[in-house]
N, C-alpha and C positions, 0 to 999 in steps of 0.2 A: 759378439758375433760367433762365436763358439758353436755352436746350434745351427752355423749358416749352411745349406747343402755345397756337397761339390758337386761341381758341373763337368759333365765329357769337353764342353766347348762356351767358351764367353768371346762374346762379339761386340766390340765398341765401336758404336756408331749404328745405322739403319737406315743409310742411303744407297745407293746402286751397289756398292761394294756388300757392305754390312748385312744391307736387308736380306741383297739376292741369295746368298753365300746362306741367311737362315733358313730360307724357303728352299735348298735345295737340300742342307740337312735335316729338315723338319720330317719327313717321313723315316728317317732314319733309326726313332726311336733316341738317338742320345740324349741327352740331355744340355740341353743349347740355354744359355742366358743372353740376351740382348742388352747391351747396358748402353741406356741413351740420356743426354746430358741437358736435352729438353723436351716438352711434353707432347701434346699432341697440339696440331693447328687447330685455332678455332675455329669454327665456322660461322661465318658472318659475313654482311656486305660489303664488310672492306677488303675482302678478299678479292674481289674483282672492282675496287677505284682504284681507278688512275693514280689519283692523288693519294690517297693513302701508301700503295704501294710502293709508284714510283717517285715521288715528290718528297713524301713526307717518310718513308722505307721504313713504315711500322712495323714491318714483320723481320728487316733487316737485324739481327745480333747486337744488343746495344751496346757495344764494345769498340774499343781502337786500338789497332795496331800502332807500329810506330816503322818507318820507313829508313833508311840507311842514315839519314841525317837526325834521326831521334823526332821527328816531329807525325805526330798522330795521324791516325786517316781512319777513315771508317770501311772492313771490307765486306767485298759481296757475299756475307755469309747469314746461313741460317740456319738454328739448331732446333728442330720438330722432328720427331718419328716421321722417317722418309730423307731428312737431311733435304737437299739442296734440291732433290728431285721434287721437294713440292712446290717447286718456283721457276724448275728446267722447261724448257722449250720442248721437251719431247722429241729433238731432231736427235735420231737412234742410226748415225753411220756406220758403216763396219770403216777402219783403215783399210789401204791399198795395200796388194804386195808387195809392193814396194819401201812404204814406212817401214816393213821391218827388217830390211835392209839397208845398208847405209849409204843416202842421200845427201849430192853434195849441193848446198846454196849458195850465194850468193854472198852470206854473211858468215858461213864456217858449213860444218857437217854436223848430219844429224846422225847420231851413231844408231849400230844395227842391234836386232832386239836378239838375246837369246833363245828365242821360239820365232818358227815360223808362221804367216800365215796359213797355212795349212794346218800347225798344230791348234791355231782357235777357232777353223772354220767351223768345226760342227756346235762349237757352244754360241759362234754368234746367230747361228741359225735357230738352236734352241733359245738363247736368248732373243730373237725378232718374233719367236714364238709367244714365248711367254709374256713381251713385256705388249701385246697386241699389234705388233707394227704394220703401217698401212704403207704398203709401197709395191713395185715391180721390179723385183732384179731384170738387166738385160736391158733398161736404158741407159745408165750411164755408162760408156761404151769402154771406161776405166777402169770398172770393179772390179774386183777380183774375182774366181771363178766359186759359185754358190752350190750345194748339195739340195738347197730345197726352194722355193718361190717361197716369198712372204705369205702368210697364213692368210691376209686380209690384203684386196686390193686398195690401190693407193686411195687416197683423200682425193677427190676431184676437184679440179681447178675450178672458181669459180667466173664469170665472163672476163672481166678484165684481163686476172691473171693468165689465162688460155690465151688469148692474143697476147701477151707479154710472151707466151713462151712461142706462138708463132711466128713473133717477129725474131725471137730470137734464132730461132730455126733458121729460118731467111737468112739471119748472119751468119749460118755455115758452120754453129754452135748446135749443143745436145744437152738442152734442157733436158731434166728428169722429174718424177714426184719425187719431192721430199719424202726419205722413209719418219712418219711420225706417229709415233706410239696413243694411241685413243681409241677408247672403246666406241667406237661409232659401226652402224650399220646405216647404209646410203639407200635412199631411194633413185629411183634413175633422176639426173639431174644434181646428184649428190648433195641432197637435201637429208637432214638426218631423219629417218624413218619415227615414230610414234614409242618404238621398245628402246632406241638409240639411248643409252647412257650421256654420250657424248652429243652436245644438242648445235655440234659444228658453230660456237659462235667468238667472239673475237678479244677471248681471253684467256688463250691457252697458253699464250709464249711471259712468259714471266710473273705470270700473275698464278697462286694457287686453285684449282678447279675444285668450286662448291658443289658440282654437280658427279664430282668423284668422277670425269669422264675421263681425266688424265692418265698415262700408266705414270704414277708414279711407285716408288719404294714402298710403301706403305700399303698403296690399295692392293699396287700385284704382289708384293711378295708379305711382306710381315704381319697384315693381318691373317693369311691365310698359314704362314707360319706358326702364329699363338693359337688356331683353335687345335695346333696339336697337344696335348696332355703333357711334352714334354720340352718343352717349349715356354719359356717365360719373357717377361722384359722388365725392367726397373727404368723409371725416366725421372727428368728431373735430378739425372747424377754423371757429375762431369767426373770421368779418370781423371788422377791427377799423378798419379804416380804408378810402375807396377816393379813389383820388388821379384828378386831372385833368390834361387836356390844358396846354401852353405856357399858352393863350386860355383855360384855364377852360370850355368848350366842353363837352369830351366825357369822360366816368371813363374815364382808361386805363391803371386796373389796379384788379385789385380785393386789395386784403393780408388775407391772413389767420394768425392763430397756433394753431399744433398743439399739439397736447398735452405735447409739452414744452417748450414754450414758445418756441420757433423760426417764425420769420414765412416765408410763402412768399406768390407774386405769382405772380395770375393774370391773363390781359387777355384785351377779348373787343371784340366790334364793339357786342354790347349786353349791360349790366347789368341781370339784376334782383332788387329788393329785397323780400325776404317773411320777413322774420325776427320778425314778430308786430309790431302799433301802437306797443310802446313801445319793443321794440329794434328797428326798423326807422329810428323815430325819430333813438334815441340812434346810430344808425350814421350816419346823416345827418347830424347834429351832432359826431359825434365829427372828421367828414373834413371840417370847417373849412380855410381855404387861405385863400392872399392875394385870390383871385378870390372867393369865397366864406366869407367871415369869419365867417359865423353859420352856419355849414353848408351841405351841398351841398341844391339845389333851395329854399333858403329867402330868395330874396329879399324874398318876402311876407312872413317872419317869423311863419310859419304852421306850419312842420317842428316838429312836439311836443305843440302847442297841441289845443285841442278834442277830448282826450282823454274818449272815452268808453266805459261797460263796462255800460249795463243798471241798474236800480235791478230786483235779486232778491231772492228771499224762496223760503227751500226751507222746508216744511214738513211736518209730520208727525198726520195726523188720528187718531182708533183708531176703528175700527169696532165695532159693536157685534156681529157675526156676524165670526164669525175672516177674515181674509184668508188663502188659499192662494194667493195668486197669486206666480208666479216673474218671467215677463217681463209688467212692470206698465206699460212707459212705452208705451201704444197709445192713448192721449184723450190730447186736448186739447177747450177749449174758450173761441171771440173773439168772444163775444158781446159781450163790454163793449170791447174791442179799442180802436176811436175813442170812446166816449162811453158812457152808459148815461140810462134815463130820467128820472134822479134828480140826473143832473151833464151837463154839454156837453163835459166834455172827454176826453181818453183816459186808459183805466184801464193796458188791456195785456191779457194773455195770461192763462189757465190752461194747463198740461198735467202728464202725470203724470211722477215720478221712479222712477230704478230701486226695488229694493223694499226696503226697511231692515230691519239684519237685526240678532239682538242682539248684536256686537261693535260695530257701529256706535252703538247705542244704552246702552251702556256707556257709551263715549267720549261722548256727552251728558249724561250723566248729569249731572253738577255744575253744569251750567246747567239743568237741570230742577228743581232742587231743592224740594219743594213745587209744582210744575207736576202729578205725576199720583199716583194713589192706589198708599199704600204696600204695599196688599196684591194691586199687579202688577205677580210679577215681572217680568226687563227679556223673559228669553224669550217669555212668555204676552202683554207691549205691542208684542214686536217681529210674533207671529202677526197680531195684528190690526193694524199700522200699516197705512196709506193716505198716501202720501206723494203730496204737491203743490209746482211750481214755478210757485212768480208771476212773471213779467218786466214790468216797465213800462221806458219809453224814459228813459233818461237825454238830458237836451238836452250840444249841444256848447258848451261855457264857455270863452272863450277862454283863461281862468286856470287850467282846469282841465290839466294839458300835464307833459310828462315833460322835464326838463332834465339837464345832466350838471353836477356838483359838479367842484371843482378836482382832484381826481383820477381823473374821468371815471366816475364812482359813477351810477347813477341814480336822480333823486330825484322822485317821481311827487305833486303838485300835485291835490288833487282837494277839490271841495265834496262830502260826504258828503252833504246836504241837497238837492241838484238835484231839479227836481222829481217827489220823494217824495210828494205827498200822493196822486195816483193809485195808486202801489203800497197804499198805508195801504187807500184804500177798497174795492180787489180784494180786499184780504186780508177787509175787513168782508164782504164780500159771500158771502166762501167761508164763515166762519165762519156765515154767519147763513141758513145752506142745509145746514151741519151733521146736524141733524136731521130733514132731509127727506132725507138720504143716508143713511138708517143708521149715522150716527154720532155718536161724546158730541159734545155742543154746545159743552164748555167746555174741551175739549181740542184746542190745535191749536196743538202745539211746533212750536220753531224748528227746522231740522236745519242748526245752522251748520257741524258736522262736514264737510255735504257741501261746505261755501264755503271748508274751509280755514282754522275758528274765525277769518278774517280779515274778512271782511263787516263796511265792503263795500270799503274798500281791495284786501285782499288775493287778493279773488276778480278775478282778470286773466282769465278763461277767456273773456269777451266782449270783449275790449280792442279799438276801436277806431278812429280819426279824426283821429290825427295828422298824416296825409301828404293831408289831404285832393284830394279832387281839384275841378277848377272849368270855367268858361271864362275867367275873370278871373285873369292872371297876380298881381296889388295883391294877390288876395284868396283864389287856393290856389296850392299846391305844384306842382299835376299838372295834367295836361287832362284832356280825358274820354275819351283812349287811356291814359292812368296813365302817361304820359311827362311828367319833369318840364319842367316850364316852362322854367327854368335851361339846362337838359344838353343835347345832342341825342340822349343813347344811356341814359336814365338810366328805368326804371321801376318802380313800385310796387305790389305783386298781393297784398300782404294786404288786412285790412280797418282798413288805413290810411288807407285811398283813401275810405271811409264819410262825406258831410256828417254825415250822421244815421243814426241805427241801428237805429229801427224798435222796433220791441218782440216779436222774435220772432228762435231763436239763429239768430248772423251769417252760418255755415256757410255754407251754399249759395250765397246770394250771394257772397260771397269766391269760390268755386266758379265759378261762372255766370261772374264776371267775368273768371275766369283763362281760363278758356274762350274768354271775347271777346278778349281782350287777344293770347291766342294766335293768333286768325286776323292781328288785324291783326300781329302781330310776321312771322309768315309770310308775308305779303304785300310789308312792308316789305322784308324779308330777301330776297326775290325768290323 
């Protein structure tokens, strides 16, 4: 590898973090490598089965972690150019001003961020730009205060859902559209026009789009990154280690192993690291040295820790008027968000899921068992399903933390219990408005299918807060440019950098801040 180029910048990983972070140094002229550890998605029909997807998680990482008790499990991850965004829901929040201040719960505190929201407001607005988002600032009556209206208006409810959010009205609540990222153009009636990319139909929440209509990492940012001249990616090559200077100072190289299993070395002026919280983590810890004994950037002894993923709950109502609805994920609703009038503390989120269909509901089956009436069938429960996702804030536990086993395994550390009791009473609250939605009161399954039958270990699709970032070197990894403390050339652009996670998905922000992270890398760079 003698012969190999140096690079101004090498980027591990090419999912919201990675990709965006390329696409906004790519006119920059530097010279940017992509270093990604699997190939591209294929494209084929299994990209939108049920089964295949959900049932059978063909496209799921054929890997196991191992949990506090040493015993395996399978997590929600996926390694393709794009990362995890070719399988995200597209739901693109910003947080409140409030998450980045410190909020107290129920089950401890959520500590406050080193930046304000005001310091990310203008890249989350450039990021709802860029990644296509369809929404209206100025309905949810919570948000924070915005510089520019969404580029594209929202995704239109379709009949059902519009009376869902009427009724919900009537209950003194403030439905909103979901902000969700897709190349769609609407005719009136919100039917997708004939030029439409995005052909509004009911495979957008978990399932990869063959129609390329999703924003994911890939379509918006990194291919449009590689057609710069200076601008590369290598895939099919996992980092496994990245070594340091004489001093321990600076990584200068980053190793990685291909697919048959042969290591190659890259070196750059700067590293950055976006391989998801927990292998971001474990790459950090795996590149232990004399200089750096517990890992690179961990003198804090912070690298793994405060792992956190959201306390979810995907659910499944029946309506009592069939549901026809295809593209279902356009509400949400944060009313109870920070608090409600019957508790002080934060509940979390409402909004809707893609729309469950009977293969998915098959594969439920066995844990419904006596849950719904045996004379409907799954086709005739799958017509009327209403699917909802709860998110409440998981707090950051110091013990909560992803470590590497003696043959560099990773074994992911987690309180199941954190505080939970806000998600519990969301859930009560959806339940007990049941019947003022048009639907059975005493019906409202679980859809662990959608989590990966792993909930809540195994659903990683939130994972964040390992690599925290700080102003306090004693007490994080990074500063509040995501360069570690440790390194001089060392950065982090997933949503590893997260104190706290908010209760709404991490997207955007990973986004927003790649965003940031990239000016300042370009400035530094000269």
């Amino acid at each position: 590898m003698g012969d190999a180029p140096h690079y101004d910048v090498i980027i591990i990983g090419t999912g919201a973090g990675g990709g965006t972070l390329a696409h906004r140094l790519a006119p920059s002229g530097k010279r940017v490598l992509l270093v990604e550890r699997g190939g591209y998605l294929p494209r084929e029909r299994d990209n939108w089965d049920s089964t295949a997807v959900f049932v059978r998680g063909k496209y799921r990482a054929p890997e196991f972690w191992l949990d506090r008790n040493g015993d395996e499990f399978p997590p929600e991850v996926n390694y393709y150019v794009g990362g995890n965004t070719k399988f995200y829901g597209a739901a693109l929040f910003r947080l409140r001003p409030e998450d980045f201040g410190e909020i107290r719960h129920h089950g401890g505190i959520s500590p406050a961020w080193p930046i304000r929201y005001e310091d990310l407001e203008p890249y989350y607005t450039q990021a709802e730009h860029l990644y296509l988002v369809h929404g209206r600032h100025g309905e949810d009556p919570g948000e924070g205060p915005v510089s520019a209206q969404y580029a594209h208006p929202p995704v239109e409810h379709e009949p059902r859902i519009q009376q869902l959010s009427d009724d919900l009205e009537k209950r003194g609540l403030h439905p909103f559209h979901l902000p969700i990222g897709v190349d769609l153009i609407q005719e009136d009636g919100g039917r997708a026009t004939h030029s439409s990319v995005c052909i509004r139909c009911d495979r957008v929440d978990g399932f990869p789009c063959l129609v390329r209509g999703k924003s994911d990492a890939e379509v918006i940012c990194v291919e449009p990154a590689l057609e710069h001249p200076t601008v590369e990616m290598v895939t099919h090559t996992q980092a496994v280690r990245l070594e340091t200077d004489a001093r321990g100072r600076r990584v200068s190289a980053v190793v990685g192993r291909q697919a048959d299993g042969s290591e190659v070395r890259y070196t750059a002026d700067m590293v950055v690291v976006s391989c998801g919280a927990v292998n971001s983590a474990a790459l950090l810890l795996a590149s232990a040295n004399e200089h750096h004994p517990r890992g690179l950037a961990n003198s804090s002894d912070v690298v793994g820790r405060f792992y956190m993923r959201h306390n979810n709950l995907a659910l499944m109502a029946v309506s009592k008027e069939p549901n026809d609805t295809r593209f279902q994920k356009t509400l949400a609703v944060n009313d109870w968000y920070l608090g409600a009038d019957d508790w002080d503390f934060p509940l979390g989120g409402i909004q809707m899921l893609g729309k469950s269909d009977a293969e998915q509901i098959h594969g439920e089956a066995p844990r419904w068992a006596g849950a719904v009436t045996p004379d409907m069938p799954f086709e005739v429960l799958a017509r009327h399903a209403v699917d909802f996702w709860l998110c409440g804030e998981d707090l950051p536990l110091a013990d909560n933390r992803v470590t590497l086993d003696g043959d560099a395994r990773i074994r992911l550390t987690l309180d199941e219990k954190n505080n939970v009791e806000g998600l519990k009473r969301l859930r009560h609250k959806l339940q007990g408005m049941l019947g003022h939605l048009g639907m059975h009161e005493h019906h409202l399954l679980s859809r662990s299918i959608y989590l990966h039958k792993g909930m809540p270990i195994g659903a990683t699709a939130h994972q964040a807060g390992t690599v925290r970032f700080g102003t306090d070197p004693a007490a994080s990894a990074l500063d509040v440019n995501c360069k570690a403390h440790d390194l001089d050339n060392l950065y982090v652009v997933d949503t590893s950098f997260f104190p706290s996670i908010g209760a709404v998905n991490p997207s955007l922000t990973a986004i927003a801040n790649a965003l940031r992270v990239g000016d300042h890398l370009v400035a530094r760079l000269g």
